[in-house]
mmCIF file as Biopython writes it, N, C-alpha, C and O atoms, coordinates in Angstrom:
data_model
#
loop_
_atom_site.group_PDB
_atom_site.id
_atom_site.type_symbol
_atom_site.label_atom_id
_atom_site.label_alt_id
_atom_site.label_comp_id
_atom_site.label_asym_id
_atom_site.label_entity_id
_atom_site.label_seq_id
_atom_site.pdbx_PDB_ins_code
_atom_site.Cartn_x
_atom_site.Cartn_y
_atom_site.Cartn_z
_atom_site.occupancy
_atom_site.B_iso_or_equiv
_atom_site.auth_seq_id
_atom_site.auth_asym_id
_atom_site.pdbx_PDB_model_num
ATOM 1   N N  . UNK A ? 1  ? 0.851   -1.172 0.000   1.0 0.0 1  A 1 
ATOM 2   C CA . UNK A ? 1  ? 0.000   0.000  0.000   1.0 0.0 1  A 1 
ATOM 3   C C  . UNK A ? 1  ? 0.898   1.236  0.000   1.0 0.0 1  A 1 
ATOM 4   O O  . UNK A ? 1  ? 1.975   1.273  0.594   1.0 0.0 1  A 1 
ATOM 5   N N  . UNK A ? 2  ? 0.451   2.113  -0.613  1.0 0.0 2  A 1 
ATOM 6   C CA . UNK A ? 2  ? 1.230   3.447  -0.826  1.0 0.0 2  A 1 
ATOM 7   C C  . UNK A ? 2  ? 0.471   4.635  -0.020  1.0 0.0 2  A 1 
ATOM 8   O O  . UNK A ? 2  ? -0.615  5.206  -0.123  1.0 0.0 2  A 1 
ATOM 9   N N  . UNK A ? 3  ? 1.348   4.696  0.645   1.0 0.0 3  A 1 
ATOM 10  C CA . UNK A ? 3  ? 0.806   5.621  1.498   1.0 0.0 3  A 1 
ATOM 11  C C  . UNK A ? 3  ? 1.001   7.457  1.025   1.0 0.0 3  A 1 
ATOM 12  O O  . UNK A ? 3  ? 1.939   7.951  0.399   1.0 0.0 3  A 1 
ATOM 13  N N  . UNK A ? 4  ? -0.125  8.095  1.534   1.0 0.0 4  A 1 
ATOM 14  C CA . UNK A ? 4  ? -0.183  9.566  1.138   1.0 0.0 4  A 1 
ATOM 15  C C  . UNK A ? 4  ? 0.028   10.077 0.121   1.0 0.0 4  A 1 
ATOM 16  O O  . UNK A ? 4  ? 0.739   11.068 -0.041  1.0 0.0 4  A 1 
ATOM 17  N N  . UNK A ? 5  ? -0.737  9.292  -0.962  1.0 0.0 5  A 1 
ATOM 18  C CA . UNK A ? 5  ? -0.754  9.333  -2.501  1.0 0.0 5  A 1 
ATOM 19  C C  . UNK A ? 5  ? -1.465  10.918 -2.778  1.0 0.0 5  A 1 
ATOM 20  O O  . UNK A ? 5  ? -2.598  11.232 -2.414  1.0 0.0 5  A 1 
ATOM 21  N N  . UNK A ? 6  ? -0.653  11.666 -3.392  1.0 0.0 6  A 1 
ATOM 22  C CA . UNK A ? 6  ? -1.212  12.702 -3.672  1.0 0.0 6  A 1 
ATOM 23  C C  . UNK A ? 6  ? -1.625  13.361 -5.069  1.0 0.0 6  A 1 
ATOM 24  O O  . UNK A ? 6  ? -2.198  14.438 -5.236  1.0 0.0 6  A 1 
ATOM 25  N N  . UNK A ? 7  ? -1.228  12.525 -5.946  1.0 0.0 7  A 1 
ATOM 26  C CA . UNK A ? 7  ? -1.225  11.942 -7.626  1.0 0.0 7  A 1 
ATOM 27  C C  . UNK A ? 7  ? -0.951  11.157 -8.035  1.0 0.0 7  A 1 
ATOM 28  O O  . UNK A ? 7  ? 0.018   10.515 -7.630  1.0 0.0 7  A 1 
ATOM 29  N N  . UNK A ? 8  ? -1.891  10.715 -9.348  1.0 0.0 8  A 1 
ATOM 30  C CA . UNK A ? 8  ? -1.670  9.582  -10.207 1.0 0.0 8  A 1 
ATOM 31  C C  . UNK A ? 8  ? -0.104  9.964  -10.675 1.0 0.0 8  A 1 
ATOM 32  O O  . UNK A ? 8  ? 0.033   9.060  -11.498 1.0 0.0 8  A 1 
ATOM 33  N N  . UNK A ? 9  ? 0.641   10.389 -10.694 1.0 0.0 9  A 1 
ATOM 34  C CA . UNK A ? 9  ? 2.388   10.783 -10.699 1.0 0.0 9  A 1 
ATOM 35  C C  . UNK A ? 9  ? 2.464   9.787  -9.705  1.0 0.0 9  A 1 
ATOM 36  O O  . UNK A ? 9  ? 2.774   8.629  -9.984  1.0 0.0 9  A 1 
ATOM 37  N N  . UNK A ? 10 ? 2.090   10.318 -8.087  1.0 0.0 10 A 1 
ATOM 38  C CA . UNK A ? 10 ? 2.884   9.747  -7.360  1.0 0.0 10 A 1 
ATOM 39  C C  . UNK A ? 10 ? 3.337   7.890  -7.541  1.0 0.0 10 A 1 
ATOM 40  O O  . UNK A ? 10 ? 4.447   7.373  -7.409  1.0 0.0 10 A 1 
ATOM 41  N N  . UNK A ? 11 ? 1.940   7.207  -7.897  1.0 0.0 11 A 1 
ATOM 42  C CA . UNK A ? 11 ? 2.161   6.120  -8.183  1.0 0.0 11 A 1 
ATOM 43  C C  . UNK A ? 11 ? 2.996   5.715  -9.641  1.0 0.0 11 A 1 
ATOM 44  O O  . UNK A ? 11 ? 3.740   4.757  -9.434  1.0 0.0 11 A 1 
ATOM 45  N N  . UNK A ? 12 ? 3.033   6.031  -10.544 1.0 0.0 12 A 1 
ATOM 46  C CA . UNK A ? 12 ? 4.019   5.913  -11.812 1.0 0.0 12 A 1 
ATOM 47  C C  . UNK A ? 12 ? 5.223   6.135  -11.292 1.0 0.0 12 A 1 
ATOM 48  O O  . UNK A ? 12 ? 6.131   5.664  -11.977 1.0 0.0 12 A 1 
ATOM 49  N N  . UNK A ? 13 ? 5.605   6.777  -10.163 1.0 0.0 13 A 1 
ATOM 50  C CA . UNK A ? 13 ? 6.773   7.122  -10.043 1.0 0.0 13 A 1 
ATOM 51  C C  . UNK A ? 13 ? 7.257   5.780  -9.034  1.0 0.0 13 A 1 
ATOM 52  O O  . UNK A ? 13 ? 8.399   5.331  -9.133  1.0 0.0 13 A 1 
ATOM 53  N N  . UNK A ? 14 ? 6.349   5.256  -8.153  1.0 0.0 14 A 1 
ATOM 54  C CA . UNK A ? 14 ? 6.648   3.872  -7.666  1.0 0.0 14 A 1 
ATOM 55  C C  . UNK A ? 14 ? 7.054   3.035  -8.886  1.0 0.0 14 A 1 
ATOM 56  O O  . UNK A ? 14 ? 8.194   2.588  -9.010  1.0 0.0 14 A 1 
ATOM 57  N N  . UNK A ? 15 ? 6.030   2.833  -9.822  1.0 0.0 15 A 1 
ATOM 58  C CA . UNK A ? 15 ? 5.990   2.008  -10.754 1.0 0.0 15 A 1 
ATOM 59  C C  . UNK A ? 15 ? 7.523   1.726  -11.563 1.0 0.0 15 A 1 
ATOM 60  O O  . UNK A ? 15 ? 8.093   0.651  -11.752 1.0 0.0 15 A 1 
ATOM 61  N N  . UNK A ? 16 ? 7.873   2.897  -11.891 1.0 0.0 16 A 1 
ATOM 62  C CA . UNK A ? 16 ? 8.952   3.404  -12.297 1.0 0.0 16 A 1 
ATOM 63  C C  . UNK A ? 16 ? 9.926   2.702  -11.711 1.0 0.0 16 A 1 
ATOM 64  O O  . UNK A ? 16 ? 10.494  1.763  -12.268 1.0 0.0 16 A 1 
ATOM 65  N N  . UNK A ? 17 ? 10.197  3.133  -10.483 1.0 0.0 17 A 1 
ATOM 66  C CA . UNK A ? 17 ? 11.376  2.840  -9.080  1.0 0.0 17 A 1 
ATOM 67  C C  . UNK A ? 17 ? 11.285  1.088  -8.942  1.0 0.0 17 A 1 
ATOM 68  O O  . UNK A ? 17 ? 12.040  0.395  -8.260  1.0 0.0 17 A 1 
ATOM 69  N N  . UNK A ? 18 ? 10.022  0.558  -9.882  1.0 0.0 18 A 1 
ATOM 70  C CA . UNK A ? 18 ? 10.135  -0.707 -9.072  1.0 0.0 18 A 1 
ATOM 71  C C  . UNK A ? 18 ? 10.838  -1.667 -10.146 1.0 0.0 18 A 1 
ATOM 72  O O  . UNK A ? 18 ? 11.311  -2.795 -10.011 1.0 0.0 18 A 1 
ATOM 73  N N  . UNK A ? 19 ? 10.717  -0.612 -11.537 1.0 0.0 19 A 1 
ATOM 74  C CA . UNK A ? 19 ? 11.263  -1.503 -12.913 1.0 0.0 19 A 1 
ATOM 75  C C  . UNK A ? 19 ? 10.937  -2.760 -13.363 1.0 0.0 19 A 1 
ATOM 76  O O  . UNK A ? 19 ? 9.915   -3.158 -12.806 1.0 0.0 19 A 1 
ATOM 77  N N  . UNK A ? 20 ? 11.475  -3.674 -14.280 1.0 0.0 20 A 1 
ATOM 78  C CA . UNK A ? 20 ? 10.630  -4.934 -14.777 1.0 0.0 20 A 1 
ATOM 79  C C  . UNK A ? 20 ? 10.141  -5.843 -13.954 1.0 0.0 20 A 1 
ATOM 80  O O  . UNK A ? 20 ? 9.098   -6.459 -14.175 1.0 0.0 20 A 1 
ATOM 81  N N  . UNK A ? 21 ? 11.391  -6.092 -12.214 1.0 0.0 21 A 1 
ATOM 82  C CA . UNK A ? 21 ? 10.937  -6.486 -11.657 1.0 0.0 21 A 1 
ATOM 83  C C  . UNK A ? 21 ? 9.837   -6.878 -10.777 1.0 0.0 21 A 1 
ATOM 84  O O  . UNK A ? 21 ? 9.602   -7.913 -10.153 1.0 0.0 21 A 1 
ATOM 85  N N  . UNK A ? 22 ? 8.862   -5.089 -10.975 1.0 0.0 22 A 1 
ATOM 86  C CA . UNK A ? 22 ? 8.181   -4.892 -10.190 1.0 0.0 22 A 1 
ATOM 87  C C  . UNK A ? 22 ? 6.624   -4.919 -10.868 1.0 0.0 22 A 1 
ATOM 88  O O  . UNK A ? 22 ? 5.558   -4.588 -10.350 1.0 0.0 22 A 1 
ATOM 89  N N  . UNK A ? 23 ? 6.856   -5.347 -11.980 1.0 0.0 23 A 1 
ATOM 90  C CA . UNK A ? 23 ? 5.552   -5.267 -13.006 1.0 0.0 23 A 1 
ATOM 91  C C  . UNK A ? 23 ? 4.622   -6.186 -12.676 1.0 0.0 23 A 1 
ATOM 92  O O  . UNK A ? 23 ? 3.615   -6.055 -13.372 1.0 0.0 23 A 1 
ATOM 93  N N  . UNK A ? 24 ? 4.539   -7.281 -11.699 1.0 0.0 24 A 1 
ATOM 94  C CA . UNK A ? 24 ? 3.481   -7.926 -11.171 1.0 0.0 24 A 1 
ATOM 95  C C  . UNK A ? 24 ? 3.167   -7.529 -9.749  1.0 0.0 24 A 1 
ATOM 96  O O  . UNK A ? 24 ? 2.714   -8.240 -8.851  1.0 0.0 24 A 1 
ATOM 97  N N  . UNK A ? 25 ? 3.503   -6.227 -9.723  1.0 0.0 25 A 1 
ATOM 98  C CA . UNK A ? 25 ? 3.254   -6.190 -8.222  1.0 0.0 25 A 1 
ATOM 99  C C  . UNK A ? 25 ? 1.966   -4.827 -8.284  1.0 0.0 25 A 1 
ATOM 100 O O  . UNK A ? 25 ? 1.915   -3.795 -8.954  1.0 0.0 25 A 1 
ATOM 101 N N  . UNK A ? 26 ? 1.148   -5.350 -7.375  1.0 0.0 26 A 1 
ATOM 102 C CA . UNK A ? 26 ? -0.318  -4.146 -7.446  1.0 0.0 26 A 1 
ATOM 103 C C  . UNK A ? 26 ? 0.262   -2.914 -6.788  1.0 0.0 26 A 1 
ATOM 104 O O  . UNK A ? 26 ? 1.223   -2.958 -6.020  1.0 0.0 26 A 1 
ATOM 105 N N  . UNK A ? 27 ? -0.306  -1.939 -7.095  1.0 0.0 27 A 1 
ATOM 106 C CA . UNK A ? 27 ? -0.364  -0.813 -5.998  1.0 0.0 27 A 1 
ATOM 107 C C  . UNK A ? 27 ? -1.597  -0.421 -5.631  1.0 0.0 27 A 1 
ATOM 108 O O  . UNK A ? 27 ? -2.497  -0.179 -6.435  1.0 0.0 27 A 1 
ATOM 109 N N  . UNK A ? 28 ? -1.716  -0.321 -4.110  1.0 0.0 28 A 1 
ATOM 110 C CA . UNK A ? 28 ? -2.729  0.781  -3.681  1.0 0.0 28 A 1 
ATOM 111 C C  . UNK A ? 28 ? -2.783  1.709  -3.055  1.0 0.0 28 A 1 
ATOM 112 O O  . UNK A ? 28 ? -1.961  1.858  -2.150  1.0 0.0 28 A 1 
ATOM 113 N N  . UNK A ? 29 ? -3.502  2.415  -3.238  1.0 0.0 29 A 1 
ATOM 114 C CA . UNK A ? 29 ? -3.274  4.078  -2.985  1.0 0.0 29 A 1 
ATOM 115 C C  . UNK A ? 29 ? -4.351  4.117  -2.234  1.0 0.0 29 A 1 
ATOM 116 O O  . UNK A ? 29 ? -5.501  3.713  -2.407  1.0 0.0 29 A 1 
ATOM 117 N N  . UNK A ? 30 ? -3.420  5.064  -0.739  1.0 0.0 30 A 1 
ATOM 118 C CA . UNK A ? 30 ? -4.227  5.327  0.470   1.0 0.0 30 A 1 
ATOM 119 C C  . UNK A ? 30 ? -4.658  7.317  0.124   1.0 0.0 30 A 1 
ATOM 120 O O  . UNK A ? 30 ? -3.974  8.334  0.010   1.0 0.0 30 A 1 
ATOM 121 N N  . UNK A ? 31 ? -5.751  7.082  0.084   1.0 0.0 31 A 1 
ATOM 122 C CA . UNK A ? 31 ? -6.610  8.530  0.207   1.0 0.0 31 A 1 
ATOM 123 C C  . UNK A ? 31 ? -6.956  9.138  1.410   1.0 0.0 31 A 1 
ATOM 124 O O  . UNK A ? 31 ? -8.043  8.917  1.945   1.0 0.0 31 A 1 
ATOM 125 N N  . UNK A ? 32 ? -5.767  10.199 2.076   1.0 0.0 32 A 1 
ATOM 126 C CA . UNK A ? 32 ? -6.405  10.499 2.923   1.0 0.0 32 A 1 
ATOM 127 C C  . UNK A ? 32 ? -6.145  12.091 3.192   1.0 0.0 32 A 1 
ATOM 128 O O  . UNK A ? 32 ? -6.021  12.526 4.337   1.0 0.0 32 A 1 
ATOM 129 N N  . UNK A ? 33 ? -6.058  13.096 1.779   1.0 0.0 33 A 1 
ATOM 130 C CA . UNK A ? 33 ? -5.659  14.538 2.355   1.0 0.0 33 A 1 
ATOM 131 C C  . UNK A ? 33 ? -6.811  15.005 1.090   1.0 0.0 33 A 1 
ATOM 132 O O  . UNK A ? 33 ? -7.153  14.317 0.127   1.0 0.0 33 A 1 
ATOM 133 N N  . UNK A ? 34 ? -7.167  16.093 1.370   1.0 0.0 34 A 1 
ATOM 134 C CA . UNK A ? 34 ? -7.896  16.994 0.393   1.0 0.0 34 A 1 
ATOM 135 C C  . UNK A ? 34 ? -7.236  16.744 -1.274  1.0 0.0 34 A 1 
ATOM 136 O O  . UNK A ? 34 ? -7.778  16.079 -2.157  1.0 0.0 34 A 1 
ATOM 137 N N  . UNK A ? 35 ? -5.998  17.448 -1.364  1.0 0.0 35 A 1 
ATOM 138 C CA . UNK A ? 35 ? -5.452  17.261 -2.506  1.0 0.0 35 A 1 
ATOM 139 C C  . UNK A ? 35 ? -5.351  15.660 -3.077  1.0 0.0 35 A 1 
ATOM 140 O O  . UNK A ? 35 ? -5.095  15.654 -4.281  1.0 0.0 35 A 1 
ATOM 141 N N  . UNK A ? 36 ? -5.471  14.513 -2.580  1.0 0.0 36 A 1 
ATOM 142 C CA . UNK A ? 36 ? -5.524  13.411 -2.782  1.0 0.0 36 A 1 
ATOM 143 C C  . UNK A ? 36 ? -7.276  13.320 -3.700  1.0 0.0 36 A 1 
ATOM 144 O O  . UNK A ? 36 ? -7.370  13.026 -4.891  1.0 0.0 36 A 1 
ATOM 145 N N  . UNK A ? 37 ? -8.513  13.656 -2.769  1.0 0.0 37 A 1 
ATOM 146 C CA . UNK A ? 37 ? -9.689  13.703 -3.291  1.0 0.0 37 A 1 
ATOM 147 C C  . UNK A ? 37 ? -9.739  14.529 -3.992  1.0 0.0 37 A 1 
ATOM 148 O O  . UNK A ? 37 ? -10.806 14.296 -4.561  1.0 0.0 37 A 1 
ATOM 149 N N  . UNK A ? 38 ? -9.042  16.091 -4.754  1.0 0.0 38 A 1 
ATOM 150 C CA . UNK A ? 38 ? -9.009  16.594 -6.165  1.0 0.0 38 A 1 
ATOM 151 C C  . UNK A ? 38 ? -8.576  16.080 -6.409  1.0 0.0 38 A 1 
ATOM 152 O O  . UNK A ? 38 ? -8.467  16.729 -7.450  1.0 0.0 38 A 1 
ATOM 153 N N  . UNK A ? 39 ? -7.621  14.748 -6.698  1.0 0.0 39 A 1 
ATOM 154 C CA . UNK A ? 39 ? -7.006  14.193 -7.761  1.0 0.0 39 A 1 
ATOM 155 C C  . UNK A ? 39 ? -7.477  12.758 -8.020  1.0 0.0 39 A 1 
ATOM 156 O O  . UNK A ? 39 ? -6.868  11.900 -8.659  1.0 0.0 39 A 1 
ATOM 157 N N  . UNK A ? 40 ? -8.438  12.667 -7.530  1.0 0.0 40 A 1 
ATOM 158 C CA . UNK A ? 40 ? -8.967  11.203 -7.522  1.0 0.0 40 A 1 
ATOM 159 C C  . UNK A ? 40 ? -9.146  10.288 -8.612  1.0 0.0 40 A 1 
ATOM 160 O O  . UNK A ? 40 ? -8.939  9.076  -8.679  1.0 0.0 40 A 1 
ATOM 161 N N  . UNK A ? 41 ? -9.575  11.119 -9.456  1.0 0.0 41 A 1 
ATOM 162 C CA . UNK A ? 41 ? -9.513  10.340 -11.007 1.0 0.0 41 A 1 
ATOM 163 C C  . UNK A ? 41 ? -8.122  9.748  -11.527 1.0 0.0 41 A 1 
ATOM 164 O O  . UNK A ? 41 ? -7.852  8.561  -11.705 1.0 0.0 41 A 1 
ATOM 165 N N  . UNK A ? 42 ? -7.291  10.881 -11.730 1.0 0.0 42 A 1 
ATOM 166 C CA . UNK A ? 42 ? -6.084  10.192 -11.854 1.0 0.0 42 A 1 
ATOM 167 C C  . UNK A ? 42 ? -5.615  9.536  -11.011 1.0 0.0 42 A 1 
ATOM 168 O O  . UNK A ? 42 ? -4.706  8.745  -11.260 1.0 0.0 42 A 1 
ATOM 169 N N  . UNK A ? 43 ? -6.224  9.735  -9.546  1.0 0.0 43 A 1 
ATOM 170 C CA . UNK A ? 43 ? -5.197  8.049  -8.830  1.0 0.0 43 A 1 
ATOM 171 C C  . UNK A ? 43 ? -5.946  6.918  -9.023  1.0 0.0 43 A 1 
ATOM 172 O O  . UNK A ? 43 ? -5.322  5.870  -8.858  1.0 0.0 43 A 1 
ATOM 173 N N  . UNK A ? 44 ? -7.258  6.808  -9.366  1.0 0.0 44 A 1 
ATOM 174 C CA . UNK A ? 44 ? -8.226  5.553  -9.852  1.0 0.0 44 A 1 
ATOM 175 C C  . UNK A ? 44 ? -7.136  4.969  -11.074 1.0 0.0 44 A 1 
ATOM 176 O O  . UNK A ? 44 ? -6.727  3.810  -11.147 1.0 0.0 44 A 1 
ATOM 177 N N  . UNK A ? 45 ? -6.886  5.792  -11.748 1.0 0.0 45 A 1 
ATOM 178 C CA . UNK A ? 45 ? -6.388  5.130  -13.203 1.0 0.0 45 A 1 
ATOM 179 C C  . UNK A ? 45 ? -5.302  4.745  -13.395 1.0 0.0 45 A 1 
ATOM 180 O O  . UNK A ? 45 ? -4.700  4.355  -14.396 1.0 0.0 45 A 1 
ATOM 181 N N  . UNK A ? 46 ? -4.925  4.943  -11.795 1.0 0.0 46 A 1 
ATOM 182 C CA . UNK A ? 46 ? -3.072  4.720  -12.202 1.0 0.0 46 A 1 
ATOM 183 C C  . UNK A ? 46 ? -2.869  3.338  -10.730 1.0 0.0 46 A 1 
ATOM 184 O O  . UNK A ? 46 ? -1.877  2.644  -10.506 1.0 0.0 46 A 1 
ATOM 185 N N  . UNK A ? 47 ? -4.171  3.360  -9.999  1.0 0.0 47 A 1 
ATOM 186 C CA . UNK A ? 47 ? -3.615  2.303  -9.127  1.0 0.0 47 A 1 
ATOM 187 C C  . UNK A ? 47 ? -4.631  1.068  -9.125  1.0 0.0 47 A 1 
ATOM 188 O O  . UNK A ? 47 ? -5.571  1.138  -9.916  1.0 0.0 47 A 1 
ATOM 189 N N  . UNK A ? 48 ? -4.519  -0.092 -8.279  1.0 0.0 48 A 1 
ATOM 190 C CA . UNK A ? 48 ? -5.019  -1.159 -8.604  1.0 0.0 48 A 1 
ATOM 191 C C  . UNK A ? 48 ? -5.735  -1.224 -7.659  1.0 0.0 48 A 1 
ATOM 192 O O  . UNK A ? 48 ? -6.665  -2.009 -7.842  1.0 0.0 48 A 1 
ATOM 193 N N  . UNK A ? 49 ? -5.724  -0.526 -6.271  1.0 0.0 49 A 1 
ATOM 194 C CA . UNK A ? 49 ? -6.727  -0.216 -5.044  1.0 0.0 49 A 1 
ATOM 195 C C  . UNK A ? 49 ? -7.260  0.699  -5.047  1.0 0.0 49 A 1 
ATOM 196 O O  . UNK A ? 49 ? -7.354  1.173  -6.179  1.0 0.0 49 A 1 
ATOM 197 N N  . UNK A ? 50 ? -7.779  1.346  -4.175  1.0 0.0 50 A 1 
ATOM 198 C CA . UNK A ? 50 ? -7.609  2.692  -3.552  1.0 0.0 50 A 1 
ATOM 199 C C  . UNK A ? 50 ? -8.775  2.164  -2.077  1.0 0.0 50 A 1 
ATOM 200 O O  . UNK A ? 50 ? -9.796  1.493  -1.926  1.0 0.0 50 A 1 
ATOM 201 N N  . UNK A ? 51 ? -7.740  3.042  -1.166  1.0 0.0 51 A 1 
ATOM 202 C CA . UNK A ? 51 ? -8.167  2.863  -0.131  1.0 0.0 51 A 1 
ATOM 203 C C  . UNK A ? 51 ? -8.408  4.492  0.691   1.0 0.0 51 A 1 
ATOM 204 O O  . UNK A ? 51 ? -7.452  5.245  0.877   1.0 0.0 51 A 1 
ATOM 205 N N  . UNK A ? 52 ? -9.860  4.850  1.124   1.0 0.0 52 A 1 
ATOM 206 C CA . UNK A ? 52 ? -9.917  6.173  1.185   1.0 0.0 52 A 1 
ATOM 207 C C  . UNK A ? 52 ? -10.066 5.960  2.936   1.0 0.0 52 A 1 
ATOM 208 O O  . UNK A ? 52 ? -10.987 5.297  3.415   1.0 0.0 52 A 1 
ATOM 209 N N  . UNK A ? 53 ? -8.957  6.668  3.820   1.0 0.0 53 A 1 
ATOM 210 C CA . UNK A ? 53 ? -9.359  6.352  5.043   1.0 0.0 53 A 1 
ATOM 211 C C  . UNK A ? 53 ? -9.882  8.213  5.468   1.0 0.0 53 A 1 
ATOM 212 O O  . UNK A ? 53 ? -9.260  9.274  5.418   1.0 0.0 53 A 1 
ATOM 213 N N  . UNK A ? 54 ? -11.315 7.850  5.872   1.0 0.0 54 A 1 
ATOM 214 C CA . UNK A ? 54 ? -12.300 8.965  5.836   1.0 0.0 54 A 1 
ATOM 215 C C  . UNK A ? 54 ? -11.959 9.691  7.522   1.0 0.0 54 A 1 
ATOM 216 O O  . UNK A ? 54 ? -12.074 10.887 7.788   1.0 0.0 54 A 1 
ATOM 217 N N  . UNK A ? 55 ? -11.570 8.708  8.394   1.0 0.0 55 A 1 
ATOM 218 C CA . UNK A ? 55 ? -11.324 9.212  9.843   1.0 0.0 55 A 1 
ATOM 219 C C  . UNK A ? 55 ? -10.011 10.006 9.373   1.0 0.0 55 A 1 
ATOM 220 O O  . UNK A ? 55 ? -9.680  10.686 10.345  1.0 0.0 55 A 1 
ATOM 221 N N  . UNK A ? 56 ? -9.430  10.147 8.686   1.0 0.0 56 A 1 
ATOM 222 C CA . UNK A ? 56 ? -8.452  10.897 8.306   1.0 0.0 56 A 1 
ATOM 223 C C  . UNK A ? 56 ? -8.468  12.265 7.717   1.0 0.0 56 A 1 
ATOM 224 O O  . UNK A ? 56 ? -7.567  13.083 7.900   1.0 0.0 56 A 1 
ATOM 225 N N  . UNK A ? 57 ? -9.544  12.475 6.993   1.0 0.0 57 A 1 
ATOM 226 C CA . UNK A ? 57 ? -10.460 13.523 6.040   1.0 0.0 57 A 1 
ATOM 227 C C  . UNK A ? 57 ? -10.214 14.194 7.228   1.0 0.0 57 A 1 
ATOM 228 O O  . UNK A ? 57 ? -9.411  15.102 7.442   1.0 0.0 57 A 1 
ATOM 229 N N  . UNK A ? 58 ? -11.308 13.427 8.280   1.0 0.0 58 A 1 
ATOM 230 C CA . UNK A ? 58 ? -11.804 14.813 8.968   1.0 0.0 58 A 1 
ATOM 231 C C  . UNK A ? 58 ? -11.134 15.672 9.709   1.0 0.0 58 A 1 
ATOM 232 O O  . UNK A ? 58 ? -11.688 16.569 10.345  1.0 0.0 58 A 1 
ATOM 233 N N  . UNK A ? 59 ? -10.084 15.503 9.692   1.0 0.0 59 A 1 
ATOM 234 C CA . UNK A ? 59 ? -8.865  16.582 9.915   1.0 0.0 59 A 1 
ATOM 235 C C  . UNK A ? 59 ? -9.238  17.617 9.307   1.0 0.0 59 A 1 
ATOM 236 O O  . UNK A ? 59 ? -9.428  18.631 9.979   1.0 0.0 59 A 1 
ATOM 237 N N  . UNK A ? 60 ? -9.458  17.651 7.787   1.0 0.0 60 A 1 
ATOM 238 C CA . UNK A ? 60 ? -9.076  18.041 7.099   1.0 0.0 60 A 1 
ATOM 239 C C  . UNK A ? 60 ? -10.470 19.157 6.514   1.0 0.0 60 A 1 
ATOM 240 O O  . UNK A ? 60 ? -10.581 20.274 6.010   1.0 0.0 60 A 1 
ATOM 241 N N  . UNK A ? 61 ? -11.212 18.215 6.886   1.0 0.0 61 A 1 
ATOM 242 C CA . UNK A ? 61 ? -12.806 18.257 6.116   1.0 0.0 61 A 1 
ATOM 243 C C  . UNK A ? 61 ? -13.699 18.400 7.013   1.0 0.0 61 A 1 
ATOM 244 O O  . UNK A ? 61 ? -13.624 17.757 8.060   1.0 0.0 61 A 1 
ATOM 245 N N  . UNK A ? 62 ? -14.871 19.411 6.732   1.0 0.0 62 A 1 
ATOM 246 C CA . UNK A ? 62 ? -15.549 19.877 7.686   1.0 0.0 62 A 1 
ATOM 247 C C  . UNK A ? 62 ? -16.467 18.454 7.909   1.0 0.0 62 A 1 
ATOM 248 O O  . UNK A ? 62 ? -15.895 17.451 7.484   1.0 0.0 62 A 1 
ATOM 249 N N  . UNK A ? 63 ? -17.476 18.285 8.365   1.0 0.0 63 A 1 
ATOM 250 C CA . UNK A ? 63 ? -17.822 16.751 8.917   1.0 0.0 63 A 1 
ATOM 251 C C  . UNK A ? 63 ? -19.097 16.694 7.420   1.0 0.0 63 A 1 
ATOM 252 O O  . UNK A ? 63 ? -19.266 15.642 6.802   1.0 0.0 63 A 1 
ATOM 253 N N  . UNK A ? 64 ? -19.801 17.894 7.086   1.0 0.0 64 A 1 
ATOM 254 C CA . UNK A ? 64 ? -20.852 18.074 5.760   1.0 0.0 64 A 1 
ATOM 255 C C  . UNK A ? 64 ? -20.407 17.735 4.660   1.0 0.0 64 A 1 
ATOM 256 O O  . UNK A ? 64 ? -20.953 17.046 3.799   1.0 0.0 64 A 1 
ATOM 257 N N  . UNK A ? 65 ? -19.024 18.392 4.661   1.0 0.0 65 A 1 
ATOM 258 C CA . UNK A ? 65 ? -18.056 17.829 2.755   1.0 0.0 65 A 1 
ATOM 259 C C  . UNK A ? 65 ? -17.372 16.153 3.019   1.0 0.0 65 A 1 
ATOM 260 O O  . UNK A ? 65 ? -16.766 15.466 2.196   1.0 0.0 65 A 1 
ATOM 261 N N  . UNK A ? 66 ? -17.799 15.745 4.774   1.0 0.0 66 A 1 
ATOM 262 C CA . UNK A ? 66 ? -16.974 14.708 4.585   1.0 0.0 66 A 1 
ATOM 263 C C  . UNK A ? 66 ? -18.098 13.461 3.687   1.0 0.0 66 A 1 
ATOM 264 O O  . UNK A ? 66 ? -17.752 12.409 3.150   1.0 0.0 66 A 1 
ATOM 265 N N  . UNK A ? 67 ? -18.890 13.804 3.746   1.0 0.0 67 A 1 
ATOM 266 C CA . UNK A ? 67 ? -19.783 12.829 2.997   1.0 0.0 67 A 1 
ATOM 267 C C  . UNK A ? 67 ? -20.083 12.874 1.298   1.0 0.0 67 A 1 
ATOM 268 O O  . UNK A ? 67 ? -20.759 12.111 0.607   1.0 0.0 67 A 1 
ATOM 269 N N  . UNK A ? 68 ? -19.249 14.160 0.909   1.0 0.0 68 A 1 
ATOM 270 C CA . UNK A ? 68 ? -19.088 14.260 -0.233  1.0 0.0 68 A 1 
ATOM 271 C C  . UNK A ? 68 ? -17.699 13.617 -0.564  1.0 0.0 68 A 1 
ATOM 272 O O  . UNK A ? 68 ? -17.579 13.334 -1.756  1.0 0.0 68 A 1 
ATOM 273 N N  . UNK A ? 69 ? -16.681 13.339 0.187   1.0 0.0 69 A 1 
ATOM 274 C CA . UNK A ? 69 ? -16.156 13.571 -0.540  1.0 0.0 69 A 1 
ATOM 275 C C  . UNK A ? 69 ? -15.758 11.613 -1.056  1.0 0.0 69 A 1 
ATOM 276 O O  . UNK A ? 69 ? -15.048 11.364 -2.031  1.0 0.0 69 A 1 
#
């Protein structure tokens, strides 16, 4: 699991680092800062999980947008 994924970058750039060797290996991407949920599309498309931990949001997120987001 990849923690504090903040773009579909961030994971290519694992991908990258992990080279041929690493081409059967999944990634998943932990969602847990604002800028992570604007970028959500591109981390859908670039990882093989995604894991959104929401008790984490609410740091971040008023408790009304936390159900949006």
């Amino acid at each position: 699991m990849l923690p504090t994924v903040q773009t579909g970058r961030d994971i290519q750039e694992v991908r990258l680092s992990l080279g041929a060797d690493g081409k059967n290996i999944q990634v998943a991407a932990k969602i847990d800062t604002i800028e992570a949920v604007q970028n959500f599309v591109g981390i859908i498309k670039q990882a093989d999980a995604v894991v959104i931990l929401r008790n984490e949001l609410t740091l971040e997120l008023e408790p009304e947008k936390l159900m949006l987001a």
